[in-house]
N, C-alpha and C positions, 0 to 999 in steps of 0.2 A: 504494500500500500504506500501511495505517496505519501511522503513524512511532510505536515503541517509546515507552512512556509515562516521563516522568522520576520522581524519588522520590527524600525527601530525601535527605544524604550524612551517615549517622551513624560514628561514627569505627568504623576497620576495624581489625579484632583481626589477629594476626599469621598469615600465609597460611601454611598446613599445605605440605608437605612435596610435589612437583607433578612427576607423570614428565616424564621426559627429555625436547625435542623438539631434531630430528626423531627420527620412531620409525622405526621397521627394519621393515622388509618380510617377510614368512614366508617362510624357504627353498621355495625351487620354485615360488613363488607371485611371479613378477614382473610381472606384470599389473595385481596386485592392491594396495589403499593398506596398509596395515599394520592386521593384524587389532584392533589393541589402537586404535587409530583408528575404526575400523568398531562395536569394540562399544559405543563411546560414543554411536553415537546412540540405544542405548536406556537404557543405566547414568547416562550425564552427559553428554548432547550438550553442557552449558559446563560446562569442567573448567578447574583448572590445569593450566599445562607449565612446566617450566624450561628457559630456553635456555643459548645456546654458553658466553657470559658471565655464569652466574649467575642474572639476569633472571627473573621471572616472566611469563607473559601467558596470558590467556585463549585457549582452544580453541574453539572454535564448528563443530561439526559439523554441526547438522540444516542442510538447505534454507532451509526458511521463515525461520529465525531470519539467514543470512547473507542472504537477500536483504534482510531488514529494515536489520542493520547495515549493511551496504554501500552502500544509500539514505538512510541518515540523517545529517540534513547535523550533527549530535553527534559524530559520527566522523569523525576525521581521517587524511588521507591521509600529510600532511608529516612525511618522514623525520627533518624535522631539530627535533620537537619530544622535549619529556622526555618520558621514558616508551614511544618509536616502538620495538616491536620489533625491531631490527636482527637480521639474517639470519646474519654471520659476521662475524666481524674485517673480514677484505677489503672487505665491504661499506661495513661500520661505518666505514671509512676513507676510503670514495666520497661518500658521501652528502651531506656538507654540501660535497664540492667541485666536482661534476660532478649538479648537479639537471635533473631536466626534469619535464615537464607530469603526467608519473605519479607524480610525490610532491609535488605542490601539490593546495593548497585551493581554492573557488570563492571570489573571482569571476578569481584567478586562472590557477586549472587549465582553464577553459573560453577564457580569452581565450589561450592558449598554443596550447592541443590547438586550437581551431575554424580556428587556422591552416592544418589540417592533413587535416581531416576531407574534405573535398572529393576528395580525392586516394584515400579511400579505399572509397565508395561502394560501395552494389550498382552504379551505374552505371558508374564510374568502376573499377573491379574487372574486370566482365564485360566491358567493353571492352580486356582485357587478357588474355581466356581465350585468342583464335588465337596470339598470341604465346608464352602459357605452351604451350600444344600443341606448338607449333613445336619448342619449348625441349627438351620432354620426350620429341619423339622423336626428334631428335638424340643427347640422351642415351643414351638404350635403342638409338637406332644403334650410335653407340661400342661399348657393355658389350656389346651382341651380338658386335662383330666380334672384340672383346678375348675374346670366351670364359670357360665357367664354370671356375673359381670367380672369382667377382667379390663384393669388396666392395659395398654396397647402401649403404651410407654414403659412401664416397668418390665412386661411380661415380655414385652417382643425389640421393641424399634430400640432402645438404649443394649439388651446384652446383646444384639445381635452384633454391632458395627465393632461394641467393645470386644467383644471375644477373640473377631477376626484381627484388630489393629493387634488386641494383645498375646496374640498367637503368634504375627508374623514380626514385631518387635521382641517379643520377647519376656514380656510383662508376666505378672504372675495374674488370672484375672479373680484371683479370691483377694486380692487390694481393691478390686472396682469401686467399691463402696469409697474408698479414699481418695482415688484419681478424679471420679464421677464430679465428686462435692466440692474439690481443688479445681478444676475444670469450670466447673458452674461460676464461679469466684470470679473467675478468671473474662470470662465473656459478660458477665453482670455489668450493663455501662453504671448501674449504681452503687456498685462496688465502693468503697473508701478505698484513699491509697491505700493506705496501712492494712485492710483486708485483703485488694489484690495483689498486691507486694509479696507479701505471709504466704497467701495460697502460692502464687508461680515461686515462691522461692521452698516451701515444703516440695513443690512435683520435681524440682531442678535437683534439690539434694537426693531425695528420692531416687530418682530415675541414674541422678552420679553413682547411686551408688551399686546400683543392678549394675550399671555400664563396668563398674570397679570389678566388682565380684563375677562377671563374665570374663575379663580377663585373666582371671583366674584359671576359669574353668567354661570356656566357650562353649556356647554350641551351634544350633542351628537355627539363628537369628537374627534379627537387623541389628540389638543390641552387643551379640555379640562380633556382629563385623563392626561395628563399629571401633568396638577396645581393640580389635587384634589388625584392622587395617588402616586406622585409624590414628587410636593414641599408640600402639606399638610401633606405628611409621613415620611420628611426627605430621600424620596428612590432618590432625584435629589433636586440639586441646581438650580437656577436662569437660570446660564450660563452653566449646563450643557444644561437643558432642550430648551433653545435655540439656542444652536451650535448643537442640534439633529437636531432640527426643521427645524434649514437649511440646512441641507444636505439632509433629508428626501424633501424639497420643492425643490429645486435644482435640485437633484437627478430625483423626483419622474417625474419633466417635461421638463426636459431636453432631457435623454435618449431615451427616447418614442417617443419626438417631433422626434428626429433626425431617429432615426427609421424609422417612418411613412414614410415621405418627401424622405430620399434618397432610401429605400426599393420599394417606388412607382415610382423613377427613374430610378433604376435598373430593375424595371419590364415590363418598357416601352421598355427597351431595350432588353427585350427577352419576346414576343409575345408566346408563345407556353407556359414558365411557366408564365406567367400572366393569362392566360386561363384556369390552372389547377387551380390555384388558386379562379379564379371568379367562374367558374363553380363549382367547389368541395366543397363535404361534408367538415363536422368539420375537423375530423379525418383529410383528404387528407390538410386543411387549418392549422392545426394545425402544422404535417410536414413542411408545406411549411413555416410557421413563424421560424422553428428552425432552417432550412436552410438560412434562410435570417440573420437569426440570427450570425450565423456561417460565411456566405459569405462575410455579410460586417463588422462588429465588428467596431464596431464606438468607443468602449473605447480602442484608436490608439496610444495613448502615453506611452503604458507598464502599468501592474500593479509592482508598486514601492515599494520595500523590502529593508532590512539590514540583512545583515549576525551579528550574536550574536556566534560563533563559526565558526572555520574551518570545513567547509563541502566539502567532493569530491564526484562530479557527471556529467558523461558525458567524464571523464577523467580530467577532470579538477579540482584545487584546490581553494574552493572559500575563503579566508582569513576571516576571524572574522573582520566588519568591514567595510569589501565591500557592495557596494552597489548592488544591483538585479531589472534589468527592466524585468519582464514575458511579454515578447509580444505575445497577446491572437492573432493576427490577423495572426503572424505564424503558431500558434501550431491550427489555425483552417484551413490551407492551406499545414499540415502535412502529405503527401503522405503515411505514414503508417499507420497513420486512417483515412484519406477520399479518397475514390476513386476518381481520376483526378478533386482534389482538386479546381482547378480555373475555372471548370465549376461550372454554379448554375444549381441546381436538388430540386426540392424540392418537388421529388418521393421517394430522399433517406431519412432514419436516419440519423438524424446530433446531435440529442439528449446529445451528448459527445461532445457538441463542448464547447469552454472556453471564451464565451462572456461575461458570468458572475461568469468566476472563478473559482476557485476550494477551497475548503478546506472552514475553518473557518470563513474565510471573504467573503465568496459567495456573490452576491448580496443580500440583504437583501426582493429586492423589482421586482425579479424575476419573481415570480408569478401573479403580478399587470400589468407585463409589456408585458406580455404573454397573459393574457386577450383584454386587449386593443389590441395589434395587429392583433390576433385572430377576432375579432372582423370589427377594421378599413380598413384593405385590401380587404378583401372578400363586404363589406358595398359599398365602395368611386369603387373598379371598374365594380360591378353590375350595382351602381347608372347611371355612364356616360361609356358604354360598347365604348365609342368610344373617350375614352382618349387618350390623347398623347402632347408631350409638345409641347410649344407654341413659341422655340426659339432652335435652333442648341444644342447637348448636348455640346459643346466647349463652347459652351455660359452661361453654368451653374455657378453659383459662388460658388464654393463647401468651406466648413469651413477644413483648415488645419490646424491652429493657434487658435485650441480649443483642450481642454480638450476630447470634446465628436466629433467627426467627423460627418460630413451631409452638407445639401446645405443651404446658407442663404437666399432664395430663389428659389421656383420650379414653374414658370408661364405654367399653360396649360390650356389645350382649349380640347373642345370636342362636 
């Protein structure tokens, strides 16, 4: 793609007056990104916002335009420069102390991440679909014999993603109860420092010390490649290899849990594509994950940039400096590439949607999370063909005040 043209940097007059971010969701409408979001892509797809702390940064809603900024090596990813929009206090407090390869620059952020990449492959993935199977009907064993009503978040959507991350890292998963609680901390934008500090520094020491004691005694792990090709080759330090390791565990079961949970809420609510999906071949199931994918975009809080130069795009002049929120859950609600965007289809291509980004810092763990899905919906609504939740959707507690969007519970019956 053509990289966005520079233009000179004439001095900037005082920024006007910039709604609140994040923005609020329309009652009854929890599927959906916040309307006052949506209509930007035709009023001012780049706007101002004000954040937690005052702060100003650009919005960026169309498609086209964040896939341009999020491949332009002008834009930077490093949390810990002036001007990086910081997400909450909590965060604001992590950031310079617990770094990993998704808030680094190149030729940095590739020699960190390409550690890593291998592990997460189509190939490397699919060779891991009989195991996740395994997993997931075990699960829906259980919850069947346990009887309706059952939690769908405790019972299914959270041990499923944890067991698989803590399988192929290395984890022990009889801690989940610990990492689960650190993790939540962790993405809570209402976290205090002093609480998300606490939590990412309990998972950091944590996790050092699995990485320590595989050195020891390796095995057949991420964590243990890590200590033996890693810290025994000088390729990573200590606290690199364990500020990875939390993001990869965080990360790896987090997204997925929330996926699962609010995608199987959503599905409830439209009966016709929940039936393509039960019914249907891979192919037809696979579609229908990229769709859901697209539909709900749970990573809701922007992906969070700095301008390293004056770039103009959109008509706009973004100063060297400024901060850049890419909100994926616009540009996947973008009328110029999805047809009647706010319906779910999941007959159409959505393969182009921006759930996990664009450019250099793509998701890492894309492919992992695409299995599992792939996987879990087609499984959980064959199993109980006569699903359906257990309490009014008004009654749903949906997570706003995270990082990754979903419900903190989903109770159904069937």
């Amino acid at each position: 793609m053509t990289k966005a043209a520079s233009v000179p940097s004439p001095a900037l007059s005082p920024l006007p007056a910039a709604a609140p971010w994040p923005a609020e969701r329309a009652p009854g409408c929890p599927f959906d990104p916040p309307p006052s979001v949506t209509a930007l892509l035709d009023s001012a797809p780049i706007s101002r916002v004000t954040l937690w702390n005052g702060a100003s940064a650009w919005l960026v809603t169309r498609h086209a335009d964040q896939v341009a900024l999020l491949r332009d090596p002008r834009v930077s990813a490093d949390n810990t420069r002036p001007g990086y929009p910081s997400m909450s206090a909590g965060s604001d407090a992590i950031r310079a102390r617990h770094r990993a390869f998704i808030t680094m620059d190149e030729p940095e952020h590739n020699e960190r991440r390409r550690l890593y990449t291998g592990n997460f492959t189509v190939k490397a993935t699919e060779r891991l679909r009989p195991r996740i199977r395994r997993i997931i009907g075990d699960l829906l064993d259980a919850m069947e014999r346990q009887g309706p009503p059952a939690d769908l978040v405790t019972a299914f959507a959270l041990p499923l993603p944890s067991l698989v991350i803590c399988e192929l890292l290395g984890v022990p998963y009889e801690d989940h109860d610990f990492f689960q609680r650190a993790s939540a901390a962790i993405i809570d934008t209402r976290s205090t420092p002093q609480a998300a500090v606490a939590a990412s520094q309990e998972l950091v020491d944590y996790l050092r010390g699995l990485i320590l004691r595989k050195a020891e005694r390796p095995g057949d792990d991420l964590l243990s490649r890590m200590a033996t090709e890693q810290l025994a080759t000088g390729l990573g330090t200590e606290d690199e290899c364990a500020n990875e390791a939390r993001l990869l565990l965080v990360a790896g079961h987090e997204t997925t849990a929330n996926m699962i949970a609010l995608g199987t809420c959503a599905f409830l609510q439209h009966p016709d594509q929940l039936a393509a999906v039960r019914d249907g071949d891979a192919r037809q199931v696979a579609d229908a994950v990229e769709e859901m994918l697209r539909y709900l975009t749970i990573t809701h809080m922007g992906r969070r940039r700095v301008a390293l130069e004056d770039i103009e795009i959109g008509g706009v002049r973004i100063a060297a400096g400024d901060g850049i929120l890419c909100v994926s859950e616009a540009a996947n609600r973008d009328p110029s590439v999805f047809e009647a965007p706010d319906r779910l289809d999941v007959t159409r291509s959505s393969r182009q949607h921006m759930a996990f980004g664009s450019g250099p810092h793509q998701c890492l763990g894309q492919n992992l999370a695409r299995v599992e899905l792939q996987e879990a919906y087609p499984a959980l609504l064959r199993r109980f063909p006569r699903l359906r939740l257990d309490r009014p959707l008004e009654e749903i507690p949906f997570r706003t005040a995270a990082v990754v969007y979903g419900v903190r519970e989903l109770p159904l019956t069937w």
